[in-house]
C-alpha positions in Angstrom: -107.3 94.6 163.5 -106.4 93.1 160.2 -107.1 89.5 161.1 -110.5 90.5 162.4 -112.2 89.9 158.5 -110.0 87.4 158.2 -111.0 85.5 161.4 -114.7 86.1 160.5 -114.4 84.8 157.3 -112.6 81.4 158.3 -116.2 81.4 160.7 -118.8 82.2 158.2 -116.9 79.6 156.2 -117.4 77.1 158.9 -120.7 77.9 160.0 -121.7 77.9 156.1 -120.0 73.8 155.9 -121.9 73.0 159.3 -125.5 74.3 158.5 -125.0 72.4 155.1 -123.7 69.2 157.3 -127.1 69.6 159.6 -129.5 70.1 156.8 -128.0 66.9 155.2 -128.4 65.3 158.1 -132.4 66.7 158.6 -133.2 65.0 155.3 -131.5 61.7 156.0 -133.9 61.7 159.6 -136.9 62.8 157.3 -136.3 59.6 155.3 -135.8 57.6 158.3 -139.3 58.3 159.6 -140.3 57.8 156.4 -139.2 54.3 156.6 -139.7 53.5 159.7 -144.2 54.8 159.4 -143.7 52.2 156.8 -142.5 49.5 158.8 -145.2 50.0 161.5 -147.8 50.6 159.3 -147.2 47.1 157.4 -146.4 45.6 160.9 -149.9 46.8 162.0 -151.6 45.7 159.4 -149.8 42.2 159.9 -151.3 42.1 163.3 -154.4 43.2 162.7 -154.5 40.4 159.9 -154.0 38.0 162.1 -156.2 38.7 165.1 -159.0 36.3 165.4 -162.4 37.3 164.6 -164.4 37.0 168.1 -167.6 37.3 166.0 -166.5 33.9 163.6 -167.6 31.6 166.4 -164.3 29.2 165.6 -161.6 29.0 167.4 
């Protein structure tokens, strides 16, 4: 029964390292999303930019 604590320890330990691993890796998606609204947002306001104007009359 000794090597209960000690086995529980060794598994808070681990579970401690992952959840830091898996927060890490929740911020580094939040800055992805970031970046990538960015990129559509500019790339929609490229295409809207570049539409024609129906109402200009040229073509």
């Amino acid at each position: 029964m000794s090597e209960e604590p000690t086995r529980l320890q060794r598994e808070n330990a681990y579970l401690k390292s992952r959840v830091a691993q898996l927060e890490d890796d929740v911020t580094d998606l939040g800055a992805e999303v970031t970046r990538l609204r960015q990129v559509l947002d500019t790339t929609m306001a490229r295409r809207a930019a570049n539409r024609p104007n129906p109402l200009s009359g040229g073509q």
